[in-house]
N, CA, C and O atoms as a Tripos MOL2 file, in Angstrom:
@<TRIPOS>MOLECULE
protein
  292   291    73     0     0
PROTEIN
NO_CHARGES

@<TRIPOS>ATOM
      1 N          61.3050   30.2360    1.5260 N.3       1 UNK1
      2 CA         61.2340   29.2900    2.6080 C.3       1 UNK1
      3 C          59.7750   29.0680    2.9890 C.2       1 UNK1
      4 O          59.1060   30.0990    3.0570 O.2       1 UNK1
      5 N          59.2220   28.0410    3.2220 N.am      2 UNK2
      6 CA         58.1620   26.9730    3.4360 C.3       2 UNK2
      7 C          57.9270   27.3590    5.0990 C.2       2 UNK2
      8 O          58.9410   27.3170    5.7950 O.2       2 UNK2
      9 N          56.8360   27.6740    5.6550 N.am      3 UNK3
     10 CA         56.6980   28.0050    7.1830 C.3       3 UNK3
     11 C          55.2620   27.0180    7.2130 C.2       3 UNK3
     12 O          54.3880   26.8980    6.3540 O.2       3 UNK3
     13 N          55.3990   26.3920    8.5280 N.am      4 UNK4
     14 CA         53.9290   25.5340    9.0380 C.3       4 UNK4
     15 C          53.9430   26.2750   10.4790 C.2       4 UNK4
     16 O          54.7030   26.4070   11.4390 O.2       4 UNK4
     17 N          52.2940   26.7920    9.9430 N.am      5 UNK5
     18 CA         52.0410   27.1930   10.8430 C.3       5 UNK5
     19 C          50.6640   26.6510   11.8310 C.2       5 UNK5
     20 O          49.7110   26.7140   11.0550 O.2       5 UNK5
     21 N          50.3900   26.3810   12.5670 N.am      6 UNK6
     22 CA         49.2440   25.7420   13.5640 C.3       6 UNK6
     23 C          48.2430   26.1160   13.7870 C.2       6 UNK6
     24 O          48.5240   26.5560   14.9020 O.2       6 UNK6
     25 N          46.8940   26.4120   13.6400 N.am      7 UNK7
     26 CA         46.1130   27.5600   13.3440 C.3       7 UNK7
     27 C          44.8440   26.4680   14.0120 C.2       7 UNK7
     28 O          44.4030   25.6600   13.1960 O.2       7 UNK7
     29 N          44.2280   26.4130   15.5020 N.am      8 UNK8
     30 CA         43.3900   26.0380   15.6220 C.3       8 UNK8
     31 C          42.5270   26.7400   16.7760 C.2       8 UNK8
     32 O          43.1780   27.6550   17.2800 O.2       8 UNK8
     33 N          41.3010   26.5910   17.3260 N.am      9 UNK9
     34 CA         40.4800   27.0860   17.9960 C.3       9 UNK9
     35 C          40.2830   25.8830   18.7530 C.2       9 UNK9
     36 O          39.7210   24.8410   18.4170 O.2       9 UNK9
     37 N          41.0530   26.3230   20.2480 N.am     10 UNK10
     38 CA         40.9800   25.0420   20.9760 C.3      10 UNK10
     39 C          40.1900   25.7780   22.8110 C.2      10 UNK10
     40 O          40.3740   26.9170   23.2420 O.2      10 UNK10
     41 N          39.3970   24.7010   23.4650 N.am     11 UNK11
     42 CA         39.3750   25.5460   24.6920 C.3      11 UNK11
     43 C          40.5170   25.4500   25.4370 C.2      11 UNK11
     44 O          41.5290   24.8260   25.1190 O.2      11 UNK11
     45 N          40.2540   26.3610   26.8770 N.am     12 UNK12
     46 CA         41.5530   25.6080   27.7940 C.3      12 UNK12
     47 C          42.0440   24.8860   28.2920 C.2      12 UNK12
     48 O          43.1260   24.9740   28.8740 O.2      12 UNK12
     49 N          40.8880   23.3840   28.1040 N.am     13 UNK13
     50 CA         40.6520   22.7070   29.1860 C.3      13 UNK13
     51 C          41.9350   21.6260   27.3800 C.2      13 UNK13
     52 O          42.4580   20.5390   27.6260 O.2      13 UNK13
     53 N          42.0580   22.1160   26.3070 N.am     14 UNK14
     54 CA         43.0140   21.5630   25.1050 C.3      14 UNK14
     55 C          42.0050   20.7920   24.2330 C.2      14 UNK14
     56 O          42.3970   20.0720   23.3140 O.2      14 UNK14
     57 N          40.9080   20.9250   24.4820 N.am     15 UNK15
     58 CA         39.5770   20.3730   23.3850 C.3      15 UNK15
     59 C          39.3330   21.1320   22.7030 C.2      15 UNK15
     60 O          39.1040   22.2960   23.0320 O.2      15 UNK15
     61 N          39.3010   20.4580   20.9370 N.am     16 UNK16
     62 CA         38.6290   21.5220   20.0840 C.3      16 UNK16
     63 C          37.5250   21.1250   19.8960 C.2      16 UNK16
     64 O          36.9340   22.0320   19.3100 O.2      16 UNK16
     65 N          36.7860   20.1780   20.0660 N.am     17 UNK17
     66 CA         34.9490   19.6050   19.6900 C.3      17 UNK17
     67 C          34.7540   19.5940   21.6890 C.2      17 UNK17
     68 O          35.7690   19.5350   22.3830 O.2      17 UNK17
     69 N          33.6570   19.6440   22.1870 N.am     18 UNK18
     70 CA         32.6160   18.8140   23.1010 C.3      18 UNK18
     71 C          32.7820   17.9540   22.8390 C.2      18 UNK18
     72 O          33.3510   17.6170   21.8010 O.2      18 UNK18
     73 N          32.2130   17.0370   23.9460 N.am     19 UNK19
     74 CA         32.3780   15.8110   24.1980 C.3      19 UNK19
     75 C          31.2390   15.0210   22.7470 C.2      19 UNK19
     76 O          31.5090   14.1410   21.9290 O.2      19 UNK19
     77 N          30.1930   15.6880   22.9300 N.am     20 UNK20
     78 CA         29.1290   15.3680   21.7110 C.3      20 UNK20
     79 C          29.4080   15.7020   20.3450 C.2      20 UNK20
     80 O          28.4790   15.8430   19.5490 O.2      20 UNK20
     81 N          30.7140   15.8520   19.9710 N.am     21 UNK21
     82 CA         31.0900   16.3100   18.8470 C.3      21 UNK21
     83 C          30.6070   17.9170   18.1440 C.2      21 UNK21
     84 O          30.5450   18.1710   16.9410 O.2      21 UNK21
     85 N          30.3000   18.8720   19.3060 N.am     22 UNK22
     86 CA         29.7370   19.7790   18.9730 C.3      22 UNK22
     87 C          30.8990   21.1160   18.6330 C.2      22 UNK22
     88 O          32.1110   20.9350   18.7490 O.2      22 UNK22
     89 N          30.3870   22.2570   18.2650 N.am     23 UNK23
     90 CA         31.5680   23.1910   18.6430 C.3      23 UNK23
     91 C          30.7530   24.4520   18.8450 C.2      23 UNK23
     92 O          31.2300   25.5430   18.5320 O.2      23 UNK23
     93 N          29.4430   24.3280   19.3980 N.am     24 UNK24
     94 CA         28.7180   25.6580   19.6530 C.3      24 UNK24
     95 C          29.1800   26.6700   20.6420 C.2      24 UNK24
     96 O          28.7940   27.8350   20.7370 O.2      24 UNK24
     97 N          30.2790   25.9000   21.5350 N.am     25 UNK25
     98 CA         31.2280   27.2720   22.4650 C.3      25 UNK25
     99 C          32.0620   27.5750   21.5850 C.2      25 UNK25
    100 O          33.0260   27.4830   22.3440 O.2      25 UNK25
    101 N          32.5180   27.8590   20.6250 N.am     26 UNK26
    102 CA         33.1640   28.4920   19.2840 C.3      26 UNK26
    103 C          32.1440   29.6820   18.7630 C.2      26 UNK26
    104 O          32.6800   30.7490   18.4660 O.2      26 UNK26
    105 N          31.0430   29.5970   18.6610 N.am     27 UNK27
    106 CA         30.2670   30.4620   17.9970 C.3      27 UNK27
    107 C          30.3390   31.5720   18.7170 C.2      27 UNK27
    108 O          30.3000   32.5210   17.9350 O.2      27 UNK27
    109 N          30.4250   31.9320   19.8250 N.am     28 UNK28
    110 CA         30.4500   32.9200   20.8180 C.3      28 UNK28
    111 C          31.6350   33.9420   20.6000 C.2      28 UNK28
    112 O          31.7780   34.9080   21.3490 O.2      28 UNK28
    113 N          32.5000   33.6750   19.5090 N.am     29 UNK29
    114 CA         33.6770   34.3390   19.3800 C.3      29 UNK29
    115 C          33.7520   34.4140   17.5380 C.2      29 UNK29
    116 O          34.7990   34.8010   17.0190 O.2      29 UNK29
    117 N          32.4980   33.9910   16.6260 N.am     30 UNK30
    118 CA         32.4490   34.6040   15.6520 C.3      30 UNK30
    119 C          32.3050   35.9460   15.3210 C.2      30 UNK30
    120 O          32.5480   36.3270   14.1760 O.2      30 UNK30
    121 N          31.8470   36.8900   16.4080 N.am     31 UNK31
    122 CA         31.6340   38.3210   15.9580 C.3      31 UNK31
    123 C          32.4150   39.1110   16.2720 C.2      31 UNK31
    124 O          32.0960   40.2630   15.9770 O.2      31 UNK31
    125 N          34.1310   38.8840   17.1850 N.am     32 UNK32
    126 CA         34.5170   39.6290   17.7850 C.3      32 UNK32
    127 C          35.1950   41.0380   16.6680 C.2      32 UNK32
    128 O          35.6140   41.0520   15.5110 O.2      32 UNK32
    129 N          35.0770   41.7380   17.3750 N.am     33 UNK33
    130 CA         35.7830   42.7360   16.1510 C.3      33 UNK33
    131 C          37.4740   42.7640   15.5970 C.2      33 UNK33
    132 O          38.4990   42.8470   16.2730 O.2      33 UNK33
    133 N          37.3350   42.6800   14.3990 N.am     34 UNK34
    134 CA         38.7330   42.6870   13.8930 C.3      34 UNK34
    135 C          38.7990   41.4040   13.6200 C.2      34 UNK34
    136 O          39.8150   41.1340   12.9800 O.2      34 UNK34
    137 N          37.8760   40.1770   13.9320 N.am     35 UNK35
    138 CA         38.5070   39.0930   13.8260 C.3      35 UNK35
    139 C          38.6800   38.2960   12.3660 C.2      35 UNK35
    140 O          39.5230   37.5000   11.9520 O.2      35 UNK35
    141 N          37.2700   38.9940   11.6810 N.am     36 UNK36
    142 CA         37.7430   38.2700    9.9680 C.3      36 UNK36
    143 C          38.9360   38.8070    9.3660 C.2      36 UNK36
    144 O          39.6870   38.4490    8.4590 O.2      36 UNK36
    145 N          38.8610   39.9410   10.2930 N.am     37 UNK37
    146 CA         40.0670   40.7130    9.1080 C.3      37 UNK37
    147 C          41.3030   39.7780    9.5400 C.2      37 UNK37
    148 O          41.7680   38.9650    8.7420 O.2      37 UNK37
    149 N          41.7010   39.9000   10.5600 N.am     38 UNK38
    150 CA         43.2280   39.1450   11.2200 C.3      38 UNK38
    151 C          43.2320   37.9310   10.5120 C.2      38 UNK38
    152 O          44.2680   37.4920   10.0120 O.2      38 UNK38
    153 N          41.6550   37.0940   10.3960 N.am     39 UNK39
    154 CA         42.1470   35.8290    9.6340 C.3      39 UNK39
    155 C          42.6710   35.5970    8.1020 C.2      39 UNK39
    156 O          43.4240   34.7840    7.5660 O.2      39 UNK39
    157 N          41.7820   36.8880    7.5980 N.am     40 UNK40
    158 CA         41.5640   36.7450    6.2150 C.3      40 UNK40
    159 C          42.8840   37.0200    6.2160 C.2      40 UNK40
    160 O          43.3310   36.1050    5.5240 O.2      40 UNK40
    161 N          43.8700   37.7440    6.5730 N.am     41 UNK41
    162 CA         45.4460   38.1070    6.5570 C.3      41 UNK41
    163 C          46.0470   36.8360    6.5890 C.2      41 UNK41
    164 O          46.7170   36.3130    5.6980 O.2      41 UNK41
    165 N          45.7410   36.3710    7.7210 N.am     42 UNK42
    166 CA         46.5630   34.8930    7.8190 C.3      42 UNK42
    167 C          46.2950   33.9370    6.7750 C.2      42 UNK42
    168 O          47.1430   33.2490    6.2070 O.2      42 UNK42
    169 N          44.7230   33.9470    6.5080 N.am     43 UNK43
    170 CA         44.7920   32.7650    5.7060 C.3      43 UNK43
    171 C          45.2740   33.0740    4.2040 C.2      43 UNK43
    172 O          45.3580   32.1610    3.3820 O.2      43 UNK43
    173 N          45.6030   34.4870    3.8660 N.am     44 UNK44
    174 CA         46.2210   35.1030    2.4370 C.3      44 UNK44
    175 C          47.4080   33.9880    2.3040 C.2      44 UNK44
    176 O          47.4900   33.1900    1.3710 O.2      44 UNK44
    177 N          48.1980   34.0640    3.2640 N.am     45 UNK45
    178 CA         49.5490   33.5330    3.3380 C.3      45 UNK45
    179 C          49.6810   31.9610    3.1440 C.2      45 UNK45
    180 O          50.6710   31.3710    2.7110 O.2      45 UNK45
    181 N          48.4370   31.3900    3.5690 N.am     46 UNK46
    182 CA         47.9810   29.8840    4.0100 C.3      46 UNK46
    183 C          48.4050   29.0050    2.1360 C.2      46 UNK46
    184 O          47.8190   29.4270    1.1390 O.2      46 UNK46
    185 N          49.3960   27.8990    2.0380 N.am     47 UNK47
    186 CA         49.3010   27.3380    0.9950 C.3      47 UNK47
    187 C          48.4860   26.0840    0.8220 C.2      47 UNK47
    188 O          47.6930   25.8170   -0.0810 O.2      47 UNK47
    189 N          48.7620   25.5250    1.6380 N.am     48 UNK48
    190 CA         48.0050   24.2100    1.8570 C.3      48 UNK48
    191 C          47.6740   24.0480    3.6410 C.2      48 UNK48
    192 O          48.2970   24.5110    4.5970 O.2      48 UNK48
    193 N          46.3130   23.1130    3.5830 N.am     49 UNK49
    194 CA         45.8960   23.0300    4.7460 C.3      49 UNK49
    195 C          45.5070   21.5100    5.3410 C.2      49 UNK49
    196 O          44.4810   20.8840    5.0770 O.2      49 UNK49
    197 N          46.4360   21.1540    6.0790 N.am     50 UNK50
    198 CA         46.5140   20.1060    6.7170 C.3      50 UNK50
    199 C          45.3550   19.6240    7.9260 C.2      50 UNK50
    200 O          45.3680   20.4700    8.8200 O.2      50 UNK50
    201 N          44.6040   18.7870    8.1430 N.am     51 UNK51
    202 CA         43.5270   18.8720    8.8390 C.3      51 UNK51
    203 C          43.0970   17.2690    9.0320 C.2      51 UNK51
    204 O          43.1170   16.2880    8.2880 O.2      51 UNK51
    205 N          42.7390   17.4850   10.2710 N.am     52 UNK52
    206 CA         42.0330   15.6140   10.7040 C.3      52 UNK52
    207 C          41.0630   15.3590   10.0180 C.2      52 UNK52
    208 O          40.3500   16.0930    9.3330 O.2      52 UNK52
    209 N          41.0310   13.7950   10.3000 N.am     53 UNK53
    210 CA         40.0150   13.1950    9.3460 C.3      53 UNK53
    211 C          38.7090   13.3070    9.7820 C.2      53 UNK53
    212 O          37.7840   13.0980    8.9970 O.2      53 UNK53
    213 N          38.4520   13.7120   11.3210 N.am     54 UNK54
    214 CA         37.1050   13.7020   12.0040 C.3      54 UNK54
    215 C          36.9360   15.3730   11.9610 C.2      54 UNK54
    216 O          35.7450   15.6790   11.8960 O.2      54 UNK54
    217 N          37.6470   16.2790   11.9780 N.am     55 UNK55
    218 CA         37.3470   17.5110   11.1880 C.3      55 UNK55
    219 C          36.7780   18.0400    9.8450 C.2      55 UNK55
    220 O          35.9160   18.8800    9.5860 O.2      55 UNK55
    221 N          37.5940   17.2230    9.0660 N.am     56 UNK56
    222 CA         36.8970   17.1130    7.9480 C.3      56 UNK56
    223 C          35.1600   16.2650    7.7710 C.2      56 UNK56
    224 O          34.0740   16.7070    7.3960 O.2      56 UNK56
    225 N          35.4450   15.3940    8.0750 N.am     57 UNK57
    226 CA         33.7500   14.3390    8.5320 C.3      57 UNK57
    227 C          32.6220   15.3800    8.8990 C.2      57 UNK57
    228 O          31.5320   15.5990    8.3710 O.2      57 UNK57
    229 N          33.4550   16.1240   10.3260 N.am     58 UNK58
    230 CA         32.6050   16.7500   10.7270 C.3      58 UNK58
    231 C          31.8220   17.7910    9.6710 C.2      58 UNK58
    232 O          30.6150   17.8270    9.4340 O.2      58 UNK58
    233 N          33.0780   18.7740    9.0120 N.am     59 UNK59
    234 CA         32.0240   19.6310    7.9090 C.3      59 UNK59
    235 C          31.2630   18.8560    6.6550 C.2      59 UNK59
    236 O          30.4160   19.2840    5.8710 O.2      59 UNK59
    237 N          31.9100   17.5080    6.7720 N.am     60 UNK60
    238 CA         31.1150   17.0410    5.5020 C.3      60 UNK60
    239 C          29.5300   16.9240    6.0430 C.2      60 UNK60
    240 O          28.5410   17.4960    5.5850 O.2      60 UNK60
    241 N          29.6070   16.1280    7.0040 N.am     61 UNK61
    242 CA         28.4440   15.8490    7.7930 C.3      61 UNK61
    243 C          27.2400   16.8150    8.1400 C.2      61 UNK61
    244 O          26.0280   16.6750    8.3010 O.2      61 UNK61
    245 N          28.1220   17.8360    8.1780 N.am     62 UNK62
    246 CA         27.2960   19.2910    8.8660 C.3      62 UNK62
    247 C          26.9620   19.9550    7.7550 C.2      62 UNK62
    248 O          26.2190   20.8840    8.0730 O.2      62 UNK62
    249 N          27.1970   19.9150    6.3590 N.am     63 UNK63
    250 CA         27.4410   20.5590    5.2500 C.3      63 UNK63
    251 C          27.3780   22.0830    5.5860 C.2      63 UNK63
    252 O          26.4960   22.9150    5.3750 O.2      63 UNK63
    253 N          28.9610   22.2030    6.3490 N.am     64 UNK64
    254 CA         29.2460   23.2000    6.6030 C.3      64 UNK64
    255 C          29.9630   24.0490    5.4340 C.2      64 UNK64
    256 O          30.7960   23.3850    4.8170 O.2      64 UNK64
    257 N          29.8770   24.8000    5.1920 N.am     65 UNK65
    258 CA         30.8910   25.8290    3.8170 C.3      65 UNK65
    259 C          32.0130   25.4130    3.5930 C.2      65 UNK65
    260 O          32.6010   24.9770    4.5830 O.2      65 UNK65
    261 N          32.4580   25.3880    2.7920 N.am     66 UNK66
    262 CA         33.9760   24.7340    2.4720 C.3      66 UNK66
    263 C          34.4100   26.5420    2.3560 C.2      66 UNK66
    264 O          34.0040   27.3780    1.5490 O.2      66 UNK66
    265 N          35.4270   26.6900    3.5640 N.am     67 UNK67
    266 CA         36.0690   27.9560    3.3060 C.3      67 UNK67
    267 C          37.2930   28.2020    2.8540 C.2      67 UNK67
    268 O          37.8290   29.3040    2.7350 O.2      67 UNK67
    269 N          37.8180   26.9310    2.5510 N.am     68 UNK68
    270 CA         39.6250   26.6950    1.6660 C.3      68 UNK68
    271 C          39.6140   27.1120    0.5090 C.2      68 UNK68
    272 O          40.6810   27.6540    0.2180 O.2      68 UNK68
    273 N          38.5760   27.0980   -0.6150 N.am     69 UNK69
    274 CA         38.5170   27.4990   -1.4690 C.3      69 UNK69
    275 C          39.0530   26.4700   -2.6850 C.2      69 UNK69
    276 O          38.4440   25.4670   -3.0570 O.2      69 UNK69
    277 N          39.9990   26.8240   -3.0790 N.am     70 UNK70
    278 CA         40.6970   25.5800   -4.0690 C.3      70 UNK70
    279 C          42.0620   25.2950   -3.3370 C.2      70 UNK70
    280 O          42.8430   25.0280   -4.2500 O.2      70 UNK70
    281 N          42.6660   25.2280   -2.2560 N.am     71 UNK71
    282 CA         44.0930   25.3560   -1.7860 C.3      71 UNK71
    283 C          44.0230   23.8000   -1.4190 C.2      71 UNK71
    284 O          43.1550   23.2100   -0.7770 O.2      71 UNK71
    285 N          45.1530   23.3230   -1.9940 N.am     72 UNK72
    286 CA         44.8460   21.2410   -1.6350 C.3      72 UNK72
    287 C          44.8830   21.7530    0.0600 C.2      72 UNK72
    288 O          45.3750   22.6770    0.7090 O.2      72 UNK72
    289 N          44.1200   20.6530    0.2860 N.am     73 UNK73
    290 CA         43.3250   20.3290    1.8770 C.3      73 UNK73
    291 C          43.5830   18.5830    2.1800 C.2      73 UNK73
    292 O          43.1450   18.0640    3.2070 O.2      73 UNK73
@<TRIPOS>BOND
     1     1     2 1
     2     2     3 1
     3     3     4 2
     4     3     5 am
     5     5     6 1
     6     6     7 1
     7     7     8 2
     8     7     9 am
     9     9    10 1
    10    10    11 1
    11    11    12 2
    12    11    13 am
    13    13    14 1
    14    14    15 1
    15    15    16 2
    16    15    17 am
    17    17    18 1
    18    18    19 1
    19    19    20 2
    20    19    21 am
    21    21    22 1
    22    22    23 1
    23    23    24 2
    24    23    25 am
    25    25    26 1
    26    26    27 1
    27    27    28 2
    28    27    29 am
    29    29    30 1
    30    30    31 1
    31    31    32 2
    32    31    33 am
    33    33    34 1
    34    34    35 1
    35    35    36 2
    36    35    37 am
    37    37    38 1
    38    38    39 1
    39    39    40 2
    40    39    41 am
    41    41    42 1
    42    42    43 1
    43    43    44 2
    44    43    45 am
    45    45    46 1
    46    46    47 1
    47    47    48 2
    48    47    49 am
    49    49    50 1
    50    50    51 1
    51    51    52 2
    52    51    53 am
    53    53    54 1
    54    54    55 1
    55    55    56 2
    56    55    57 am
    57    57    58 1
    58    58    59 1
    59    59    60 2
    60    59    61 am
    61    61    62 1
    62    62    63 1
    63    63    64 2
    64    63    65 am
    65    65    66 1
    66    66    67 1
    67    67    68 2
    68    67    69 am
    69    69    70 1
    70    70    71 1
    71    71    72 2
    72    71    73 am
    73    73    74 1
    74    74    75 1
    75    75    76 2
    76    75    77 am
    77    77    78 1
    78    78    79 1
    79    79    80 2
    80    79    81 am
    81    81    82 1
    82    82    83 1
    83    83    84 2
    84    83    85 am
    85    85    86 1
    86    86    87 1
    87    87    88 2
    88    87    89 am
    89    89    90 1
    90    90    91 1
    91    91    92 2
    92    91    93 am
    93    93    94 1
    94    94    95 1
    95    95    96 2
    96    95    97 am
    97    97    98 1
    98    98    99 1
    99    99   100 2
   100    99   101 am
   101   101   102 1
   102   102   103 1
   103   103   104 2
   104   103   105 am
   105   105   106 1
   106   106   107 1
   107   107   108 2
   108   107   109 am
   109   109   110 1
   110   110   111 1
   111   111   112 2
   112   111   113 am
   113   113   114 1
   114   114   115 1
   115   115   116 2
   116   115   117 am
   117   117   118 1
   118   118   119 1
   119   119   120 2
   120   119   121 am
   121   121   122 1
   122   122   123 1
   123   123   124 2
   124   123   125 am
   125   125   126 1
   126   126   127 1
   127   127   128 2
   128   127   129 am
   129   129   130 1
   130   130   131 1
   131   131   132 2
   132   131   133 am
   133   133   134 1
   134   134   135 1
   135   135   136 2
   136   135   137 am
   137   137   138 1
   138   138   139 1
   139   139   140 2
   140   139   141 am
   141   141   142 1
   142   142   143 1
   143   143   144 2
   144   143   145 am
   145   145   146 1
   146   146   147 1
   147   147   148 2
   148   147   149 am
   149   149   150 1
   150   150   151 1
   151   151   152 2
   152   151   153 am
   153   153   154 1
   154   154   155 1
   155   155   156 2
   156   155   157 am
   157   157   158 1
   158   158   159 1
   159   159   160 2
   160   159   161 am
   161   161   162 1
   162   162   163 1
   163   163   164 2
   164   163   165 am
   165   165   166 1
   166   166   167 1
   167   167   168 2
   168   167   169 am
   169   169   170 1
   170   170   171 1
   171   171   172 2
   172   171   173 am
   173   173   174 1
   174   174   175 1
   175   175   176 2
   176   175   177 am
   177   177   178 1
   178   178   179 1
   179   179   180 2
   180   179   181 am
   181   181   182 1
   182   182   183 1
   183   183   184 2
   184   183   185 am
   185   185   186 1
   186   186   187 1
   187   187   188 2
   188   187   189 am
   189   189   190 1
   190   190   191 1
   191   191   192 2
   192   191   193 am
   193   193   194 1
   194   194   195 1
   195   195   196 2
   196   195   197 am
   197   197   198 1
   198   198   199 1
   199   199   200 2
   200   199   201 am
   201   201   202 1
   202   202   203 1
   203   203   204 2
   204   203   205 am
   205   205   206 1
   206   206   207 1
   207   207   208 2
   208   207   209 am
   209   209   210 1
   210   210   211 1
   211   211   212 2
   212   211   213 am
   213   213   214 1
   214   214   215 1
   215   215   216 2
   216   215   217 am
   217   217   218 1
   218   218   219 1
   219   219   220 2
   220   219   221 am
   221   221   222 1
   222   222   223 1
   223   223   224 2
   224   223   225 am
   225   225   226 1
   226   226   227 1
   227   227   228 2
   228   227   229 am
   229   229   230 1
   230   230   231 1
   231   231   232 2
   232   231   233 am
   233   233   234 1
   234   234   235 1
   235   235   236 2
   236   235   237 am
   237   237   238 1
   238   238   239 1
   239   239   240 2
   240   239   241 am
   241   241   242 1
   242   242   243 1
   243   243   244 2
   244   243   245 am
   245   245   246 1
   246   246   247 1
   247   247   248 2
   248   247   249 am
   249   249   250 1
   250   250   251 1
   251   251   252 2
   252   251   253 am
   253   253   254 1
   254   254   255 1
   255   255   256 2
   256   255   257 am
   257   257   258 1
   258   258   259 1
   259   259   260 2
   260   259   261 am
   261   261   262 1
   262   262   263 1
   263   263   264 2
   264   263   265 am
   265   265   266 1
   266   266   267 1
   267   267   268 2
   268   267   269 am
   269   269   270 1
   270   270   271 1
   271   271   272 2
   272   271   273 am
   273   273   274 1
   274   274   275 1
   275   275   276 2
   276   275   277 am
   277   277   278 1
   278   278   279 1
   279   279   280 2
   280   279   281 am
   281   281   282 1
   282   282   283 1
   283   283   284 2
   284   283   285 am
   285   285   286 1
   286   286   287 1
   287   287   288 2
   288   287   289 am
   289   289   290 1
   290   290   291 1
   291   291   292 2
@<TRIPOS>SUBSTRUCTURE
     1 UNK1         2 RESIDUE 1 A UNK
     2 UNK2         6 RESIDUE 1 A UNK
     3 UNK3        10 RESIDUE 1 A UNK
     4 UNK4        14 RESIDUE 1 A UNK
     5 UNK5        18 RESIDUE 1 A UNK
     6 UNK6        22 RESIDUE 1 A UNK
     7 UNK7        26 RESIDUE 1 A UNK
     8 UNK8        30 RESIDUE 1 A UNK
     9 UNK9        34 RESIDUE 1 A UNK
    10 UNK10       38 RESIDUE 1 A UNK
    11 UNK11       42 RESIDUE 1 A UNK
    12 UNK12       46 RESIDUE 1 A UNK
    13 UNK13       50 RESIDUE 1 A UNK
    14 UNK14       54 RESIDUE 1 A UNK
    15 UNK15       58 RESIDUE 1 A UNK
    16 UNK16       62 RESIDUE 1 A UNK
    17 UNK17       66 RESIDUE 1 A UNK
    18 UNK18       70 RESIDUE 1 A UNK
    19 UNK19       74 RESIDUE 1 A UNK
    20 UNK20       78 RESIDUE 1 A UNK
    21 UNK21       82 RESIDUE 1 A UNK
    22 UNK22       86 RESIDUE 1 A UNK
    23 UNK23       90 RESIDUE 1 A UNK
    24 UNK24       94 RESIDUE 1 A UNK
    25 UNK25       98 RESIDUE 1 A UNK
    26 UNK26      102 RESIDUE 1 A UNK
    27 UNK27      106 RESIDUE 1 A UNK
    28 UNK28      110 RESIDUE 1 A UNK
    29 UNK29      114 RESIDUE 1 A UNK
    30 UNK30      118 RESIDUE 1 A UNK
    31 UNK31      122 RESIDUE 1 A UNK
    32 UNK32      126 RESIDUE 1 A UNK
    33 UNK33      130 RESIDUE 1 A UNK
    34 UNK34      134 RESIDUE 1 A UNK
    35 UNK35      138 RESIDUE 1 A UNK
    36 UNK36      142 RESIDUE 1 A UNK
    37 UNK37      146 RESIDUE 1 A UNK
    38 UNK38      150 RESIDUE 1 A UNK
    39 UNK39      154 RESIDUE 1 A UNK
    40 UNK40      158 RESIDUE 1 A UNK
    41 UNK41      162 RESIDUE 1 A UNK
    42 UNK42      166 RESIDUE 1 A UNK
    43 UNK43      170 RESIDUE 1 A UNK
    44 UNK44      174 RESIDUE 1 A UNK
    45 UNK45      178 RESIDUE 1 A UNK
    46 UNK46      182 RESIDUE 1 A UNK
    47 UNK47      186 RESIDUE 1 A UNK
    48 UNK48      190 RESIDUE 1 A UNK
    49 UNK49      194 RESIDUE 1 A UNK
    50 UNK50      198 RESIDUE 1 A UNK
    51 UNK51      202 RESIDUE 1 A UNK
    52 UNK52      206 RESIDUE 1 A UNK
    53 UNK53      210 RESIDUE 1 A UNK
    54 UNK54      214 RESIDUE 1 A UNK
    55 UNK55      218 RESIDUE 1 A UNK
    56 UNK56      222 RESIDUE 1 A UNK
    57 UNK57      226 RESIDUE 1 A UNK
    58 UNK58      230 RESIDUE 1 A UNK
    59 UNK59      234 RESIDUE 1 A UNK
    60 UNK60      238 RESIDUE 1 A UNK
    61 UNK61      242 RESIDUE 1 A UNK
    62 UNK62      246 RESIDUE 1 A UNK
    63 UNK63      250 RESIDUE 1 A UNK
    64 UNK64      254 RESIDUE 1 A UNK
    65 UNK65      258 RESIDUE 1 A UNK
    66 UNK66      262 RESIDUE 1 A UNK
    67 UNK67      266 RESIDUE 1 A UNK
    68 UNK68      270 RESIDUE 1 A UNK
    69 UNK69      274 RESIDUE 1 A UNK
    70 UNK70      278 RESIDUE 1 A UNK
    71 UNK71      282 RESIDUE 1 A UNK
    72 UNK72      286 RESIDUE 1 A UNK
    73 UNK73      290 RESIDUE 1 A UNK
């Protein structure tokens, strides 16, 4: 059986970018402990990854790391 699961980094206020298209209040929660590990678990399981078109823009733009690897995106 096929599971979708929702996997985003949003604030509380339900924004995932700043208003300026930024996401530098995200960085503040790259070092927490335990946290690559919990993802790297989740994303083991991850088959395909569904994602907006201004998300994507954004890492193209930013030539941010492509961290999907080969999994269609």
């Amino acid at each position: 059986m096929n599971l979708t699961q929702y996997f985003v980094a949003m604030s509380i206020d339900g924004y995932i970018a700043e208003p300026a298209e930024q996401l530098d209040w995200l960085s503040q929660f790259s070092n927490l402990e335990g946290k690559r590990r919990r993802y790297e678990r989740f994303f083991d399981q991850v088959g395909a990854i569904a994602m907006g078109a201004r998300s994507y823009e954004f890492i193209y733009r930013h030539n941010a790391p492509w961290f999907y690897g080969d999994r269609p995106t």
